[in-house]
N, C-alpha and C positions, 0 to 999 in steps of 0.2 A: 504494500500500500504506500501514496506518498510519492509516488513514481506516474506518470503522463504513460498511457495505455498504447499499443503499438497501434496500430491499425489495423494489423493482423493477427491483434490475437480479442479484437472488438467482438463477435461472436464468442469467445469462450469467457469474456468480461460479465460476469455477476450485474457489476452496478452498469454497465451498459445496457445488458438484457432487461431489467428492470427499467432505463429509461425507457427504451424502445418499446417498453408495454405500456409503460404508463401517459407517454404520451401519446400512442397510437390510442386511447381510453378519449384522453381529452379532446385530441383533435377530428374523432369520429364523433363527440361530443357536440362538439363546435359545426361539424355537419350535418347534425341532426338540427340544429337549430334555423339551418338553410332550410329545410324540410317543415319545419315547425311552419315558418314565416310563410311560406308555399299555401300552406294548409290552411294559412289564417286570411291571407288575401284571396282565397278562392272560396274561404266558408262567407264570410266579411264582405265579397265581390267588391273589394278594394285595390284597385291597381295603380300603375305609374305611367305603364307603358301603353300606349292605345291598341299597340297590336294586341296587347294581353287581355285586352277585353269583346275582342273579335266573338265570341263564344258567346256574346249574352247581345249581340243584336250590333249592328250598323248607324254608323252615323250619329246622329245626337242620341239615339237611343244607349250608346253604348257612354255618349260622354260622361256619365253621371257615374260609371264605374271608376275613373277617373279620381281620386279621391282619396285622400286618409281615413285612416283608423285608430282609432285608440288601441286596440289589442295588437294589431298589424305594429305599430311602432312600438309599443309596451316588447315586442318580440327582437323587432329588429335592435334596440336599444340593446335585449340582451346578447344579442349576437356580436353587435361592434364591441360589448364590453369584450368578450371573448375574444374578437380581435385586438385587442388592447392591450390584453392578457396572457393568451394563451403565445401567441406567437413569440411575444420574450421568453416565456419559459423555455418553448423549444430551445431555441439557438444559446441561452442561459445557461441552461439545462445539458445540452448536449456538452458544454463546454466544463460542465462543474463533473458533469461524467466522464472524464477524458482526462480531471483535474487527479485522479485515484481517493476519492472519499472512501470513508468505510462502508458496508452494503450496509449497515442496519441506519447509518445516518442519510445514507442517500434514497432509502427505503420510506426514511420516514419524509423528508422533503417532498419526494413523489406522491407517496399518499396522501400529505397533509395539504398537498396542492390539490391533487384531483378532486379529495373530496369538499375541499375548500370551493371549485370550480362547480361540481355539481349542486351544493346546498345552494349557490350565488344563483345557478340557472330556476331552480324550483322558488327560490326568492323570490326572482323577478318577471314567473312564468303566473304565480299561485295570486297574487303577488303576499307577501309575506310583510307581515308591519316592522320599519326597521325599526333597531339597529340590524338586523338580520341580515341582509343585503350586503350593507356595509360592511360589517364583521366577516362576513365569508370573501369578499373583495379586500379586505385587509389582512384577513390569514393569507390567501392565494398570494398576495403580494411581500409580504414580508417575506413568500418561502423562496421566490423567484429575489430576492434582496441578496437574503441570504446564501444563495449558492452563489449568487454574483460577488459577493465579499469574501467566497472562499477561493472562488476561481482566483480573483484579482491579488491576493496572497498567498495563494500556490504559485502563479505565474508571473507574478509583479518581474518586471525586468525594466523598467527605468534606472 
């Protein structure tokens, strides 16, 4: 441990395997909520796009599709957070996995994000009274901090 992972031996790496699942979790996560959104502007018949409202009629009939939603943006809100989010941990993440942590710490980082990620989605899906919301976006984000502070003190070379 304490030692930068070859490249070659990333497959028989513990704390790599462990990333590679936990964030293939999140980011199939963060897809699902593409699909959510999907599901909400077609129950909602709330769209952006004029072609996407092609299906409910022509012409002005269809412009009134045309339109927000409260639920439709309450979804998409949670998705940009996930973009917000989720994508630093990757490249964070891949980087703090590469850095040689111990499996049981880097274990606990992984899970205390994912599930940090998921309580924030059912938050902002349910919607949940905060602090809730908040608190799950401030766990998720202290864990992504935190491997960033270990990467940057494993690798410091200034």
């Amino acid at each position: 441990r304490g030692e930068m992972a070859k490249s070659t031996q990333l497959i028989d790496n513990e704390v790599f395997r462990a990333y590679a699942t936990y964030t293939a979790i999140v980011l199939l996560k963060m897809m699902l909520m593409s699909l959510i959104t999907a599901y909400f502007r077609i129950t909602r018949k709330a769209f952006v796009n004029p072609e996407d409202t092609a299906s409910f009629g022509k012409g002005e009939s269809a412009k009134k599709f045309l339109r927000t939603d409260p639920d439709v943006e309450r979804v998409r809100r949670g998705h940009l957070n996930d973009l917000e989010n989720i994508v630093p941990f990757v490249g964070i993440g891949l980087l703090y996995a590469l850095s040689g942590p111990e499996l049981s710490t880097a274990l606990l980082h992984f899970r205390i994000f994912t599930g940090a990620r998921i309580c924030h989605t059912f938050a902002y899906l349910i919607p949940l009274p905060q602090p809730g919301r908040g608190l799950s976006w401030a766990v998720g984000y202290s864990v992504t901090f935190s491997m960033a502070y270990k990467v940057l003190k494993t690798a410091w070379l200034l």
